[in-house]
C-alpha positions as CSV (number, residue, x, y, z in Angstrom):
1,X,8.0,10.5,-2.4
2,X,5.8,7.8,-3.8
3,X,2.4,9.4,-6.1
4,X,-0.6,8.1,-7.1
5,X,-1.7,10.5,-10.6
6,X,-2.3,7.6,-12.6
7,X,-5.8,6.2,-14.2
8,X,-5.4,3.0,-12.3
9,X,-3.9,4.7,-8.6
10,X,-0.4,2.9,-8.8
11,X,2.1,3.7,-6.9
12,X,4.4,5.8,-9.0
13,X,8.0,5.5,-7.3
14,X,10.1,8.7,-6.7
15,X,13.4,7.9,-8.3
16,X,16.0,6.2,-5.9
17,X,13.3,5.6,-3.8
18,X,12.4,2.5,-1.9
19,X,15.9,0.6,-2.0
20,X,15.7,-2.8,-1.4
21,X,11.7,-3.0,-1.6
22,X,11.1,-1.5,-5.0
23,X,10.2,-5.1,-5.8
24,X,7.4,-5.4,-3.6
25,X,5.8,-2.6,-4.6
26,X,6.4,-3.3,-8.5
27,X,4.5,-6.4,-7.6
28,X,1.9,-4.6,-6.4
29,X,1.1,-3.0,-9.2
30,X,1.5,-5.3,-11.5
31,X,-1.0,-7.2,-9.7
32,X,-3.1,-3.9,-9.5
33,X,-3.0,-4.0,-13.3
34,X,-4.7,-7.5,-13.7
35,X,-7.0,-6.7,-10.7
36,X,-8.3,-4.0,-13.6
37,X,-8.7,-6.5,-16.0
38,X,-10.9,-8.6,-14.0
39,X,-14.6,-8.3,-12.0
40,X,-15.6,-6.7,-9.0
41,X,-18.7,-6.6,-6.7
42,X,-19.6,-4.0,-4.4
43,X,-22.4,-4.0,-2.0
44,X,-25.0,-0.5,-1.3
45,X,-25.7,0.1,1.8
46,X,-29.7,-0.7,2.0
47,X,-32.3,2.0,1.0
48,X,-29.1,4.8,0.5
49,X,-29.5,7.2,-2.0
50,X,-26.0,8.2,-2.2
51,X,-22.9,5.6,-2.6
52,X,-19.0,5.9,-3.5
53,X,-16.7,3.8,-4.9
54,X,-13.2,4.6,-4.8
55,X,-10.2,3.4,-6.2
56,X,-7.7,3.0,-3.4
57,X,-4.0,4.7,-3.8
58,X,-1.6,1.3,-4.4
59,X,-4.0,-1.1,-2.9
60,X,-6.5,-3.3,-3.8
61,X,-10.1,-2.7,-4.1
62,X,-13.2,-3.1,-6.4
63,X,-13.6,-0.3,-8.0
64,X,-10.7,-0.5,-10.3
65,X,-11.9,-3.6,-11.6
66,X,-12.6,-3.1,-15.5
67,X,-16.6,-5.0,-14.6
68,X,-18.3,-3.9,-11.5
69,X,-21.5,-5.5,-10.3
70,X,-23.5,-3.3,-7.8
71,X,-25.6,-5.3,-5.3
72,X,-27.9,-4.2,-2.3
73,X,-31.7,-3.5,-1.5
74,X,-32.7,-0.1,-2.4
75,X,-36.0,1.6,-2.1
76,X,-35.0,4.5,-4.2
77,X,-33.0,5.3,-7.6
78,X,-29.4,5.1,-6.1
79,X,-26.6,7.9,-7.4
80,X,-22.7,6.5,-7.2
81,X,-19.8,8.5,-7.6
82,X,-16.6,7.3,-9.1
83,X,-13.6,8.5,-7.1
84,X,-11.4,10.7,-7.4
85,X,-12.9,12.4,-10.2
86,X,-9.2,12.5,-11.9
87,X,-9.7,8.8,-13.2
88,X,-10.4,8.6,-16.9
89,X,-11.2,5.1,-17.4
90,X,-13.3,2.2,-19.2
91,X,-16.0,0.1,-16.8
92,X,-18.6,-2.3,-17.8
93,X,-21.2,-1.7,-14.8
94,X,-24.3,-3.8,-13.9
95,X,-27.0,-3.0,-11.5
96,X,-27.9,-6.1,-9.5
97,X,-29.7,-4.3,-7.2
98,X,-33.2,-6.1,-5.6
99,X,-36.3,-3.5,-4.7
100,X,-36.8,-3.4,-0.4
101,X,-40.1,-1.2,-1.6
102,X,-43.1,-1.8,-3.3
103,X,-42.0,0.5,-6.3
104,X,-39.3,-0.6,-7.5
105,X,-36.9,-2.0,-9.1
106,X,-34.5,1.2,-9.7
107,X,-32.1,2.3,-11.6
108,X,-28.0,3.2,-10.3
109,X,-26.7,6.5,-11.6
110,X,-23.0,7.0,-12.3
111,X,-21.8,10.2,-11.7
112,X,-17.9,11.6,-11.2
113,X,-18.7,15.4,-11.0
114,X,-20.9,18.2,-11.9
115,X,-20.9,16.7,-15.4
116,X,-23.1,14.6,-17.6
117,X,-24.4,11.1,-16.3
118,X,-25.5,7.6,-16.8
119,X,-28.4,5.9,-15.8
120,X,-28.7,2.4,-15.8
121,X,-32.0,-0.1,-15.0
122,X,-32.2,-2.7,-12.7
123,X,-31.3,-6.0,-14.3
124,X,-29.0,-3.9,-17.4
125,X,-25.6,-3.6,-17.9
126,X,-23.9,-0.4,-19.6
127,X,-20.5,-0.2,-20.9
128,X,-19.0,4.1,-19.7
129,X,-16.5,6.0,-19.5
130,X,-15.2,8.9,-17.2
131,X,-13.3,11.9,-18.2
132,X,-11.2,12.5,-15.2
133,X,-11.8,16.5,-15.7
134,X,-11.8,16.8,-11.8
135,X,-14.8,18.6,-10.0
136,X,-17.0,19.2,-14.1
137,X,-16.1,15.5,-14.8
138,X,-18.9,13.4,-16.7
139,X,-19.3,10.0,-17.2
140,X,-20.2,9.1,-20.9
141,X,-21.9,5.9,-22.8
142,X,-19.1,4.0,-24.4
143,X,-21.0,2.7,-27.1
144,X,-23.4,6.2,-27.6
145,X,-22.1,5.7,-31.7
146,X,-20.8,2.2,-32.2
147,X,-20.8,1.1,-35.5
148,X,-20.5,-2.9,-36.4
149,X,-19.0,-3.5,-39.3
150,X,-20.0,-7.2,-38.9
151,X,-22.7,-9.5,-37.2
152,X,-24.4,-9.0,-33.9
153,X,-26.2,-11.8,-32.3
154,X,-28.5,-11.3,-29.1
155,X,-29.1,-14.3,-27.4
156,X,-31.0,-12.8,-24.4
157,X,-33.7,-9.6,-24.1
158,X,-32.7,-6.6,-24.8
159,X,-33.4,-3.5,-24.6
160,X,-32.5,-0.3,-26.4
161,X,-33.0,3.4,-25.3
162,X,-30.8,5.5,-28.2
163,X,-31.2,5.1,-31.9
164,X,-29.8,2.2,-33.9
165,X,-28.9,2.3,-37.3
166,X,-28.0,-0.8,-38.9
167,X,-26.6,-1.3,-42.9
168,X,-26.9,-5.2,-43.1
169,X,-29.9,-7.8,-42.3
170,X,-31.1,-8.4,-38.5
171,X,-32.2,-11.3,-37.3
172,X,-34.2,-11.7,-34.1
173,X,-34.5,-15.4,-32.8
174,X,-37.4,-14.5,-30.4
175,X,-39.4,-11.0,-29.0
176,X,-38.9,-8.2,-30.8
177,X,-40.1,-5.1,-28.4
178,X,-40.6,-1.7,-29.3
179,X,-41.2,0.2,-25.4
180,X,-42.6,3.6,-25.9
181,X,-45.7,4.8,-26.6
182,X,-45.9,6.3,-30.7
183,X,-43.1,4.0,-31.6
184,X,-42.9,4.0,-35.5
185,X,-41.2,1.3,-38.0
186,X,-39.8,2.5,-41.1
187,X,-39.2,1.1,-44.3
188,X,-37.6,2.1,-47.4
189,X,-34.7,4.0,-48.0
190,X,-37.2,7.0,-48.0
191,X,-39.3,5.6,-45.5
192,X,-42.2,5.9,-47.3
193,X,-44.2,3.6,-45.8
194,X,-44.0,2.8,-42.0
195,X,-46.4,1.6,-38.8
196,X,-47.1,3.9,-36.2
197,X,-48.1,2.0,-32.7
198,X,-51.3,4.0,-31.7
199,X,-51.1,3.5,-27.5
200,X,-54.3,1.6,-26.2
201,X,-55.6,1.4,-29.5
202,X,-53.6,-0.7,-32.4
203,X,-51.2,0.0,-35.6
204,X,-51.4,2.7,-37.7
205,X,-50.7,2.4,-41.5
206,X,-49.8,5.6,-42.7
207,X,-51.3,7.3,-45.7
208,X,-52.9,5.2,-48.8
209,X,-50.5,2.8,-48.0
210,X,-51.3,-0.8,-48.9
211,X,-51.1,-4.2,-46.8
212,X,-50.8,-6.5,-49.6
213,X,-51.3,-10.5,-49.4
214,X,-49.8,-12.8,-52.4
215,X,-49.4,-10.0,-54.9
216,X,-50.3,-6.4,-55.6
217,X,-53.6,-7.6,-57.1
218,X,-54.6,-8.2,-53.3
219,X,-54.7,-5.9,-50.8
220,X,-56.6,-3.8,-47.8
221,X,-56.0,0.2,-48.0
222,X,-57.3,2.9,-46.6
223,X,-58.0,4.5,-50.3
224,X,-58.9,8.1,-48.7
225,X,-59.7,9.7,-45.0
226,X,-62.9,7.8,-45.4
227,X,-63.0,4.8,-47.3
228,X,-61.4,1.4,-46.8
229,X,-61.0,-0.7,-49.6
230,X,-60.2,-4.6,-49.8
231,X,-59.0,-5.9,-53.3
232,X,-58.8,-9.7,-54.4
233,X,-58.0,-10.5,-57.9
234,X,-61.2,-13.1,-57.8
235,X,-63.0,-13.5,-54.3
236,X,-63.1,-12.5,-50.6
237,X,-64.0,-15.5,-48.4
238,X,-65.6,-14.3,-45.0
239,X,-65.1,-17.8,-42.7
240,X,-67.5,-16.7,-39.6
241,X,-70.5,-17.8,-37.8
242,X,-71.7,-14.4,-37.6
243,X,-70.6,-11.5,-40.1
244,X,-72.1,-7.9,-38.6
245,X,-72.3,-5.1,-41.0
246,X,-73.2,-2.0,-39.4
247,X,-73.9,0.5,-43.0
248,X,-74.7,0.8,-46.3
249,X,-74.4,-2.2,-48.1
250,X,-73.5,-1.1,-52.2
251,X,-73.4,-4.6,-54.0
252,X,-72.6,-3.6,-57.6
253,X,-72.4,-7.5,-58.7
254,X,-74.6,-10.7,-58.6
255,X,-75.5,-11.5,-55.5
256,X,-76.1,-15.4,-54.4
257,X,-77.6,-16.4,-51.3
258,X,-77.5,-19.8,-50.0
259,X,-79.2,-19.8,-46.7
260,X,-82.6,-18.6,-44.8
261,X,-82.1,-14.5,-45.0
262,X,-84.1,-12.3,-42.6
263,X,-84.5,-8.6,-42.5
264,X,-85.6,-7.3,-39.3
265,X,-85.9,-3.7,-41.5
266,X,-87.1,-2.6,-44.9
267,X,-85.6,-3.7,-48.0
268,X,-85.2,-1.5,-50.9
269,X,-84.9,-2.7,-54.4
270,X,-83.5,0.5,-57.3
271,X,-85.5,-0.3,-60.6
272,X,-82.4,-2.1,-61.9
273,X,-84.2,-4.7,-64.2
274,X,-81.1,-7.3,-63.4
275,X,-82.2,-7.3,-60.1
276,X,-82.0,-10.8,-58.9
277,X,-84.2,-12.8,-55.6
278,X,-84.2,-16.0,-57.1
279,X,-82.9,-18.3,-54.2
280,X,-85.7,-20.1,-52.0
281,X,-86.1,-19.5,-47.8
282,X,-86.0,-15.4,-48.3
283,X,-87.8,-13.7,-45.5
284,X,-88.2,-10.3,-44.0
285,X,-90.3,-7.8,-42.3
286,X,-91.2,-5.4,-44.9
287,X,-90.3,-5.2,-48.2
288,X,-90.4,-2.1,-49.9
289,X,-89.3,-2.3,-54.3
290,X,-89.1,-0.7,-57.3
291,X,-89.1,-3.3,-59.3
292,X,-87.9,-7.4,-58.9
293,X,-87.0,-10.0,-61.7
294,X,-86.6,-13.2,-59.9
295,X,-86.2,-16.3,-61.5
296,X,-86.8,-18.9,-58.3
297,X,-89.4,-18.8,-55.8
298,X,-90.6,-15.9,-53.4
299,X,-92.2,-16.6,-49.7
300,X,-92.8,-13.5,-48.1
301,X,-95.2,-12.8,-45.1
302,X,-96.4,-9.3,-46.3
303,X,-95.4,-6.9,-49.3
304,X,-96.3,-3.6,-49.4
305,X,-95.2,-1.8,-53.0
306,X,-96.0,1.3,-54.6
307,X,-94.4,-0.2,-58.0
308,X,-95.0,-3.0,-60.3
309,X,-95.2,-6.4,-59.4
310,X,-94.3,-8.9,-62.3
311,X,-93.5,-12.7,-62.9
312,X,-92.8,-14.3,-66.0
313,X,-93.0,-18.0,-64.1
314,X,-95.5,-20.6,-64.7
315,X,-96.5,-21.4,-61.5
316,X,-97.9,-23.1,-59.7
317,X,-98.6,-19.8,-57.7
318,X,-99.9,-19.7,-54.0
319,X,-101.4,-16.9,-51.9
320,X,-102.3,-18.0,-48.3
321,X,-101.9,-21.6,-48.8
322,X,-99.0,-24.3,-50.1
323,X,-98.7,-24.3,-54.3
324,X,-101.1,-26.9,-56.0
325,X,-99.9,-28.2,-58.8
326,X,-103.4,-28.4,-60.8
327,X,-103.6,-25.0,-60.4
328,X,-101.4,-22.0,-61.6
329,X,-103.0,-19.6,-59.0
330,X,-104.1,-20.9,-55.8
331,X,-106.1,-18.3,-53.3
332,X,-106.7,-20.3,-50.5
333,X,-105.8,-20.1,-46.3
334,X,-107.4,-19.2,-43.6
335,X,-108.6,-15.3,-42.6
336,X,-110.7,-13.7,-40.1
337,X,-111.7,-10.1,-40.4
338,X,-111.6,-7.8,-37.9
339,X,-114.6,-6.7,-37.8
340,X,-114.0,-2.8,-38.4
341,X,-116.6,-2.7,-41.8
342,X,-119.6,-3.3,-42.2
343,X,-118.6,-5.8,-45.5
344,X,-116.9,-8.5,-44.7
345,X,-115.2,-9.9,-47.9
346,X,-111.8,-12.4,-48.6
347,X,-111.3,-11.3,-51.6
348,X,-112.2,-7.4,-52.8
349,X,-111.8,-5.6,-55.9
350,X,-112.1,-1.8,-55.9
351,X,-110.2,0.0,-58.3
352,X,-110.8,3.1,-60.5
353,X,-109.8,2.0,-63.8
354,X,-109.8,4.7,-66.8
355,X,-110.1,3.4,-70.3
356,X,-108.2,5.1,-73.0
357,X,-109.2,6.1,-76.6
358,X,-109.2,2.7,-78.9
359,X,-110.7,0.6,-75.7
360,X,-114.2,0.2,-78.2
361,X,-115.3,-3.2,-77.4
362,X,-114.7,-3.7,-73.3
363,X,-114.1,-1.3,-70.6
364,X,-114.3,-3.7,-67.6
365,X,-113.2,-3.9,-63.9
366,X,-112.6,-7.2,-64.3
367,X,-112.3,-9.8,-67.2
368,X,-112.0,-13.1,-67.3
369,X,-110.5,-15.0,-71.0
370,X,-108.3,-17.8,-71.8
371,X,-107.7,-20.9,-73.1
372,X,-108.7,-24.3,-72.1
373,X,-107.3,-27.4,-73.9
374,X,-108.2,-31.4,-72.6
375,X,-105.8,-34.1,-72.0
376,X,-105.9,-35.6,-75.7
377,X,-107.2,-38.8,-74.1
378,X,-111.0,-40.4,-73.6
379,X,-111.0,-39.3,-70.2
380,X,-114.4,-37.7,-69.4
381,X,-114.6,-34.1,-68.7
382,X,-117.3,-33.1,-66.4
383,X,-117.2,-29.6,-67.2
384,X,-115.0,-26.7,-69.4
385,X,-116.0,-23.2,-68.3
386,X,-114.1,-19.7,-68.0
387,X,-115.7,-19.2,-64.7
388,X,-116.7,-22.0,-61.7
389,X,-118.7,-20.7,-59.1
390,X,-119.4,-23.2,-56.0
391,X,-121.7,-22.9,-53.5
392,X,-120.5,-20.9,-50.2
393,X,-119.8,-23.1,-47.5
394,X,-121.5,-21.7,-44.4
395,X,-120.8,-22.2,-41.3
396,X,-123.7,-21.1,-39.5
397,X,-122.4,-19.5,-36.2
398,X,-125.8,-17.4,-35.2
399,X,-128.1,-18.1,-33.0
400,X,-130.2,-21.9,-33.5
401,X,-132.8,-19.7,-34.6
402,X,-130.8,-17.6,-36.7
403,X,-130.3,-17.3,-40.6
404,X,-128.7,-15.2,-43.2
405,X,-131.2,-13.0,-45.0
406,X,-129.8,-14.1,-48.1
407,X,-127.4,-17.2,-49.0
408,X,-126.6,-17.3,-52.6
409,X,-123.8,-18.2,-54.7
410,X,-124.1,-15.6,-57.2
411,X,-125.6,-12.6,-55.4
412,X,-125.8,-9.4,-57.9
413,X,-126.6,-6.3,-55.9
414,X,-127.6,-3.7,-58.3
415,X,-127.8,-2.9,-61.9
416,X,-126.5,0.0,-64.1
417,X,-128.4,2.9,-65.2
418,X,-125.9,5.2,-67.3
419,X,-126.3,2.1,-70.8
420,X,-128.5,2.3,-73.6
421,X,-129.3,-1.2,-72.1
422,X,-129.2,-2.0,-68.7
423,X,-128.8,-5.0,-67.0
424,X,-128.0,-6.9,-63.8
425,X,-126.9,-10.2,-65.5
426,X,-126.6,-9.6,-69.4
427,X,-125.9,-12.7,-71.4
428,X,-125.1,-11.3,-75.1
429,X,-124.9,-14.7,-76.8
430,X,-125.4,-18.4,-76.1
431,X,-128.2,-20.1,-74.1
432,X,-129.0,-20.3,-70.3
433,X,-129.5,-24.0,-70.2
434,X,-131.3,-24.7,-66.2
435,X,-131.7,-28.1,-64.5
436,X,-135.7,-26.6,-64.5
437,X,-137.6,-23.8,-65.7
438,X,-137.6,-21.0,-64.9
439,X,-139.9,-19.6,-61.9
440,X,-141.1,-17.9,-59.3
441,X,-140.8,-20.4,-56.7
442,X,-137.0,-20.4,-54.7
443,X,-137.8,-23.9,-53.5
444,X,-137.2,-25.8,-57.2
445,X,-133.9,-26.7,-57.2
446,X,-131.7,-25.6,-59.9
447,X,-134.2,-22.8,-61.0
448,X,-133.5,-19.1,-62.3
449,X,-135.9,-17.5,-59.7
450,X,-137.3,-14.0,-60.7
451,X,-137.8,-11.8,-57.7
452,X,-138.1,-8.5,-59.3
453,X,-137.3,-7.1,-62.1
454,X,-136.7,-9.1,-65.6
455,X,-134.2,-11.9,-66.6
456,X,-133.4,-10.5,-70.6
457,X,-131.6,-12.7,-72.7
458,X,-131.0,-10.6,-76.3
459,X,-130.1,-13.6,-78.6
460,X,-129.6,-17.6,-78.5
């Protein structure tokens, strides 16, 4: 009697058996034999969760077939069971299923007994292995620990679900994927340095690692849990239409500005005498310094300071109007007052001022000295003075009847009382040289009128 025990279920003849059509079925199983050799497809029935392939006793049939393709529509993950679960043999299996859902694709799973199994994805193909241990039987991954002694060239996607260790250099000629969350690439035979994929978010460099550019002089590093440092052996070029720094901005260096700045905020200067605004077009807000050394030019709109204010330029200077060139300090503008005091003044000096011992010959709120030299030419000089004082300009605004109580354009409101001498106007040397006497009459033009009091004049 014929059996069928084998891995490949040929007929085994019984000896002396089958006389006269032994040949038949020795051809049989040789062609069985290449039939395992070869490819074979086998269609699951639609949507089934379950399928079996069996290979037939000494007949032919797909499953023996050392490549099997599964086809079918499935709306499920499909499990198939290689029969009989005696059979310990090599297959290359692909799952060519199509989705009839909405949720798919899904994965086949090839199972022989209570054993372990294999799952393989739509699309994938996975070289197994069955154990033939009957009813326990599992179906392994033939190539769970290969080990290539040589080169491996991928042509196509792929995708790998086990760990792959490989001695020599890999190549990849197009996507490189790395599929789960967390995923983390080492190098180094220690792997001391690797990049952690961070899901949703980026790449994670691990420690005080660095991500260096040309040499180890250049670099970005996250120095400590807090700080993140960017090294260049010479400069850091920022290429942007917009750079936004949200912080504390340290600059321990020279700093040179180009451009219009604006400061929306306060701007705060240490008393560093290095300190250095002097590029033209700087603008802000408010201003708030220690101390500034510029060498250029300064436009600001307002300053407010509780320090010192020093120049060492030449002018010209300009407060409320453009620079004139004939003058180093140029007051000038436009200003209306608003009207909440009684005086209304462009200019006002108020200051306590404190002398200190060896101040003997002045003690003054205000002093006027310098030096005047001419042109060197015959040009005419109309007049040299330490102090011009023009006549007011007034616009009178009152009413047509209306006039100031007093227009003047020296007006001297009262005199001391605490001197050995006292004085409104006290001319300690020199003459008072008038266009006319003096008198009592305002109407001569020119003329030191005496309202009250006395005009003294102690010498000249």
């Amino acid at each position: 009697m014929a059996t069928y025990v084998n891995n490949l279920r040929l007929k085994e003849i019984a000896t002396g058996a089958e006389s006269g059509t032994w040949g038949t079925s020795t051809n049989t199983n040789l062609e069985l034999i290449a039939d395992a050799f070869g490819s074979g497809t086998e269609a699951i029935t639609t949507n089934a969760d379950t399928h079996t392939t069996t290979v037939a006793d000494g007949a032919a049939d797909e499953g023996r077939a050392i490549y099997m393709k599964y086809t079918g529509a499935l709306d499920s993950n499909c499990t198939i069971t290689l029969a009989p679960n005696t059979i310990n043999k090599f297959w290359i299996i692909e799952n060519n299923t199509t989705d009839s859902g909405s949720s798919g694709p899904y994965s086949i799973i090839i199972s022989q007994g209570s054993g372990a199994n294999i799952t393989i994805g739509n699309g994938n193909v996975s070289a197994i292995f069955t154990d033939g241990a009957g009813s326990g039987a599992a179906v392994l991954d033939a190539l769970a620990d290969l080990e290539l002694s040589g080169k491996l060239t991928v042509a196509g996607a792929s995708t790998l679900t086990g760990a792959v260790t490989m001695s020599g250099d890999v190549s990849v000629g197009d996507d490189l994927t790395l599929v789960s969350d967390a995923a983390i690439l080492n190098f180094g035979v220690n792997s001391d340095v690797n990049l952690t994929h961070v899901h949703d978010t980026g790449l994670l460099l691990n420690s005080t690692m660095q991500l260096q550019f040309n040499d180890s002089s250049q670099y970005i590093s996250g120095t400590s849990a807090t700080v993140l440092s960017i090294a260049a052996t010479d400069e850091i070029d920022l290429t942007a239409t917009a750079v936004d720094l949200n912080g504390t901005l340290d600059v321990s260096g020279t700093s040179t500005l180009t451009g219009v700045t604006t400061h929306g905020g306060n701007v705060v200067s240490d008393t560093d005498s290095t300190d250095d605004l002097g590029t033209t077009g700087v603008r802000w807000a408010n201003l708030w310094v220690d101390a500034i050394t510029m060498g250029g030019t300064l436009t600001v709109a307002a300053i407010t300071s509780s320090g010192n204010f020093v120049t060492t330029a030449t002018g010209p200077h300009s407060f409320g109007a453009a620079a004139n060139g004939d003058y180093q300090v140029n007051w000038g503008g436009a200003y209306t007052a608003t009207g909440g005091a009684s005086l209304g003044i462009a200019n006002f000096f108020s200051q306590t001022f404190t002398g200190a011992v060896g101040n003997t010959a002045w003690l003054a709120t205000c002093a006027i000295s310098g030096v005047l030299n001419t042109q060197g030419t015959n040009t005419n000089i109309g007049a040299c003075s330490s102090l011009i004082v023009n006549a007011p300009n007034i616009n009178n605004n009152l009413a047509s009847s209306g006039k100031p109580d007093v227009a003047s354009t020296v007006h001297i409101v009262a005199a001391p009382t605490e001197g050995d001498v006292n004085a409104s106007l006290y001319v300690e040397a020199g003459h008072i040289i008038h266009a006319a006497m003096a008198t009592s009459d305002p109407s001569v033009a020119g003329a030191l009128w005496n309202d009250s009091g006395t005009v003294k004049i102690s010498s000249g």
